[in-house]
C-alpha positions as CSV (number, residue, x, y, z in Angstrom):
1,X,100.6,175.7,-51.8
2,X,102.8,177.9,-49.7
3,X,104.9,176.3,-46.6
4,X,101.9,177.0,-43.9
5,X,99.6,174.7,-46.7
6,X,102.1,171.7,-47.3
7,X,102.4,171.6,-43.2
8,X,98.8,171.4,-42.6
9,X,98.6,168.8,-45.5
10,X,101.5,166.8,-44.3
11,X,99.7,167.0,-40.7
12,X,96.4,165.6,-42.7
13,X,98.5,162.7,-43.5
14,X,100.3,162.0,-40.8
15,X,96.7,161.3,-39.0
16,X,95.8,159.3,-42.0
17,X,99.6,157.2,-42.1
18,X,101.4,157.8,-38.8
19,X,104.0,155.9,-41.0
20,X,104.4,159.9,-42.4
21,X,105.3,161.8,-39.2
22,X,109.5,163.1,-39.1
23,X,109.6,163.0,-35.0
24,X,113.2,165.0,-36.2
25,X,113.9,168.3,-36.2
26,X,115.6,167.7,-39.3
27,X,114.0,165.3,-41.2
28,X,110.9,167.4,-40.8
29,X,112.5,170.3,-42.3
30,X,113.8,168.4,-45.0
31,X,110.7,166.6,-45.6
32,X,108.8,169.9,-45.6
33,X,111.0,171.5,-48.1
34,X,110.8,168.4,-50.3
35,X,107.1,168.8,-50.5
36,X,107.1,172.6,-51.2
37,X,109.5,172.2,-54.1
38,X,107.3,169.8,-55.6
39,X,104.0,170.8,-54.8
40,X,104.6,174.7,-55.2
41,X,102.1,175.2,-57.8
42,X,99.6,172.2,-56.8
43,X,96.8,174.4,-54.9
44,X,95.6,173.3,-51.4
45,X,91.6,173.5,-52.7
46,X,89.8,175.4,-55.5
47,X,85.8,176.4,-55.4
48,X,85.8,174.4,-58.1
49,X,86.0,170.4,-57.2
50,X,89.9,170.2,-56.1
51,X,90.8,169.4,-52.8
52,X,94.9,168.1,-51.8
53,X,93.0,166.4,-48.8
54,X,90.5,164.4,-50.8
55,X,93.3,163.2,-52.9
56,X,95.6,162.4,-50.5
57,X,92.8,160.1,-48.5
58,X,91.7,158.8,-51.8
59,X,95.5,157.1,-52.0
60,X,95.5,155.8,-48.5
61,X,91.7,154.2,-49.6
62,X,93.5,152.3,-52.6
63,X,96.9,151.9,-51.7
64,X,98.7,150.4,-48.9
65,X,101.7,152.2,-49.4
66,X,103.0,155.8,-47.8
67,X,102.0,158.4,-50.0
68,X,104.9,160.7,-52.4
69,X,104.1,163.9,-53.9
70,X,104.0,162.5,-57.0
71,X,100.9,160.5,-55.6
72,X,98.7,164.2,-55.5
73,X,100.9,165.8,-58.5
74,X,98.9,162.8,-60.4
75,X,95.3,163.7,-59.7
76,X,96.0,167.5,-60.2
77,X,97.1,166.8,-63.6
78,X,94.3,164.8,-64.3
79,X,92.1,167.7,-62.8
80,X,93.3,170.1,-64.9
81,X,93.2,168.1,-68.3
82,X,89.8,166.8,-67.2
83,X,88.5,170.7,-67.2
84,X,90.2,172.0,-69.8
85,X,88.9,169.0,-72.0
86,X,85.3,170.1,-71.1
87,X,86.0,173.8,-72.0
88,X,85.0,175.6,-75.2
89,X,86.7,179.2,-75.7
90,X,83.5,181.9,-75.4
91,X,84.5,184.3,-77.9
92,X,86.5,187.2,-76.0
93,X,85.1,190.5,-75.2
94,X,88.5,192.5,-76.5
95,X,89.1,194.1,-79.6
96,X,89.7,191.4,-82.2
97,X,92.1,193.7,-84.1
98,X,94.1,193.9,-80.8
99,X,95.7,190.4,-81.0
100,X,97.8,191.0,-77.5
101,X,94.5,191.8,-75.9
102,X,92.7,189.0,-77.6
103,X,94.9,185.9,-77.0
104,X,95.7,187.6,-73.5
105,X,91.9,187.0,-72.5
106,X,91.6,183.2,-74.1
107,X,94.9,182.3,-72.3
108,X,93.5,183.8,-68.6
109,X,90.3,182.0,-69.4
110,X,91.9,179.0,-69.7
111,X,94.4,179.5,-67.0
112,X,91.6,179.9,-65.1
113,X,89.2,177.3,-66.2
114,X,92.9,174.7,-65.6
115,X,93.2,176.1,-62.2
116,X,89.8,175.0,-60.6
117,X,89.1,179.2,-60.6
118,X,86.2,179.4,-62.9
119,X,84.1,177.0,-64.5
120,X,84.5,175.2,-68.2
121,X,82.8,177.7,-70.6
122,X,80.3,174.4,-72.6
123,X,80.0,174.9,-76.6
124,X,76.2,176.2,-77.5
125,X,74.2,173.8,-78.8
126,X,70.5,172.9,-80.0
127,X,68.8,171.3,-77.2
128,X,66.8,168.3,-78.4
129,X,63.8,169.6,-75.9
130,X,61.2,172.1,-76.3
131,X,61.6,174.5,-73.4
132,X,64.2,177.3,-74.0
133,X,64.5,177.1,-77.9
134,X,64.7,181.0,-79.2
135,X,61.0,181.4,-80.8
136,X,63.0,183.1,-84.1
137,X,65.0,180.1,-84.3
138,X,62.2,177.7,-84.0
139,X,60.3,179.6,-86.4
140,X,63.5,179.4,-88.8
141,X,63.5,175.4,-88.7
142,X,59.7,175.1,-89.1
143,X,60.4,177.4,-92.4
144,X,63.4,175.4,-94.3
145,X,62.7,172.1,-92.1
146,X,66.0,171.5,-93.2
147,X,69.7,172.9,-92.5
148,X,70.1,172.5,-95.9
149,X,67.8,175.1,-97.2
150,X,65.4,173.5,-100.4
151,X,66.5,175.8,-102.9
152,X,70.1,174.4,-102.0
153,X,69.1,170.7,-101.7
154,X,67.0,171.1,-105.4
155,X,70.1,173.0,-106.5
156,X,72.2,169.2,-105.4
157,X,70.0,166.3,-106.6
158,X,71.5,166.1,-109.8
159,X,74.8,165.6,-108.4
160,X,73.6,162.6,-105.6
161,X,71.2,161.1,-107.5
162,X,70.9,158.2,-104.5
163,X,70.8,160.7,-101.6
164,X,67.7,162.2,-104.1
165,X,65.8,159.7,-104.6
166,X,66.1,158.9,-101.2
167,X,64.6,161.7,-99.4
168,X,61.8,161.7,-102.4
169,X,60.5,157.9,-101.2
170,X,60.5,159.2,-97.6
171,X,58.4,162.2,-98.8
172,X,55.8,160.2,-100.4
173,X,55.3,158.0,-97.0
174,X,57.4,154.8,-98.8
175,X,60.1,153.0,-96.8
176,X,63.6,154.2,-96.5
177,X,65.5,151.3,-98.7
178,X,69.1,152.6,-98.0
179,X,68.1,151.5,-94.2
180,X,68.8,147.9,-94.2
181,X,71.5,145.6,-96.5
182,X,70.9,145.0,-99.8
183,X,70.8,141.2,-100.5
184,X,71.7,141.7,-104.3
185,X,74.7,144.3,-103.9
186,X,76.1,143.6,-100.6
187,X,75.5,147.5,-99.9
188,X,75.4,148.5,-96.3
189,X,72.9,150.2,-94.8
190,X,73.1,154.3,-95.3
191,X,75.3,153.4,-99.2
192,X,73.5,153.1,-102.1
193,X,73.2,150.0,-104.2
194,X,75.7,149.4,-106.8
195,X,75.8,148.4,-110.2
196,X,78.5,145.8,-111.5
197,X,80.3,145.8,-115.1
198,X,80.9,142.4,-116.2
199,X,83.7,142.3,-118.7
200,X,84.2,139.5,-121.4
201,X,85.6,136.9,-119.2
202,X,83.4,137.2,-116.4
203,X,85.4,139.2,-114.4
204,X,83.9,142.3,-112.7
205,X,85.2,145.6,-114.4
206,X,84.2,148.3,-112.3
207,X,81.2,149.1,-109.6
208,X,79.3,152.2,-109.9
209,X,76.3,153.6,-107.5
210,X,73.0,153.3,-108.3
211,X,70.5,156.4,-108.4
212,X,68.2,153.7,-107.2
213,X,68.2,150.6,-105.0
214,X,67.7,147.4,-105.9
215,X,63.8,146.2,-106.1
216,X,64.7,143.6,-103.0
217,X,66.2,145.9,-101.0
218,X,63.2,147.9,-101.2
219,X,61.0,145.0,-100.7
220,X,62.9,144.1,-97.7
221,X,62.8,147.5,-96.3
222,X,59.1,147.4,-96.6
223,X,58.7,144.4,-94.6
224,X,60.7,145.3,-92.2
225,X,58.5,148.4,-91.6
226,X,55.5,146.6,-91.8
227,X,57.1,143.8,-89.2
228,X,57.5,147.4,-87.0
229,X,54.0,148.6,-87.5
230,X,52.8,145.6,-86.1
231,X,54.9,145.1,-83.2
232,X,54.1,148.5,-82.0
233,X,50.1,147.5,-82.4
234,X,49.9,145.2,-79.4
235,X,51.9,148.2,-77.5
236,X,49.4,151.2,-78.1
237,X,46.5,148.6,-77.5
């Protein structure tokens, strides 16, 4: 904010607080100079959300007390912070061999997106609904059904046996036993069961994963779908 800003802003608050309002020469001048110093490079408003106003009636709405510069510094800060959080860098449009050029853009963007100039830049993502998926992309899923393409995920079984045998019972329409706890194990749900070495004097020697789960915790995972199926019976009827 220039001088001609930080005037009209301290007029704003002086109808808000007359509590604010220097009736001397002096003390005005002072108090306007104060202000500038400190609130220099705080903007008046941006297009983009930030008003000095808005946060200066916010304090008189929450606080009883006369207002400081430090009480409009505060909400700027968070402003900015608050933006730049929700930012993602867009690749830039200069030469990526020209690495002035380059970091010269992302730090403008950002400068910009921080100052309330332009909006955050969001990171792309899937959408979870149907209308604007890319048709080649679609098509792409439907083929591999997978991110991990099935040439890949054959390529892994035999190094996670568990995770394998998994996806296989969920392939053939069984229940997913790594989805509840395992009574016999102790194994959470999403670890695979695990298989205990006693040693001669009782004492456990090591635990090891199981390709498999335990046969209760697949029992119990199959009751617990069927105990699903038929709440969700009385629904659709």
């Amino acid at each position: 904010m220039d001088r001609r800003e930080i005037a009209a802003l301290l007029a704003y608050i002086g109808r808000l607080d007359p509590r604010s309002i220097r009736t001397d020469e002096g003390e005005a001048r002072d108090q306007l100079a104060q202000w500038h110093e400190l609130l220099g490079d705080v903007p008046m408003a941006t297009p983009h959300g930030w008003d000095a106003r808005v946060a200066a009636r916010q304090h008189y709405r929450t606080s009883p007390y006369q207002i400081q510069p430090a009480d409009v510094v505060r909400p700027w800060e968070s402003y900015r912070r608050d933006r730049l959080a929700l930012h993602w860098d867009p690749t830039p449009s200069a030469d990526p061999d020209d690495q002035a050029a380059w970091t010269a853009e992302l730090v403008g963007t950002r400068r910009a997106v921080a100052a309330g100039i332009a909006q955050p830049a969001y990171a792309p993502a899937i959408t979870s609904g149907r209308d604007g998926i890319d048709p080649r992309l679609e098509a792409r899923l439907r083929e591999i059904g997978s991110c991990i393409p099935p040439a890949a995920r054959a390529a892994l079984a035999p190094y996670r046996p568990a995770r394998a045998a998994r996806e296989a019972a969920v392939a053939q329409g069984l229940p997913d036993a790594l989805s509840v706890r395992c009574g016999w194990c102790l194994a959470q749900p999403g670890e695979p069961c695990r298989r205990r070495r006693i040693g001669p004097n009782d004492g456990v020697r090591a635990i090891t994963p199981r390709a498999t789960p335990h046969p209760g915790r697949v029992d119990l995972a199959a009751q617990q779908a069927q105990h699903a199926e038929q709440a969700q019976q009385p629904a659709l009827a």
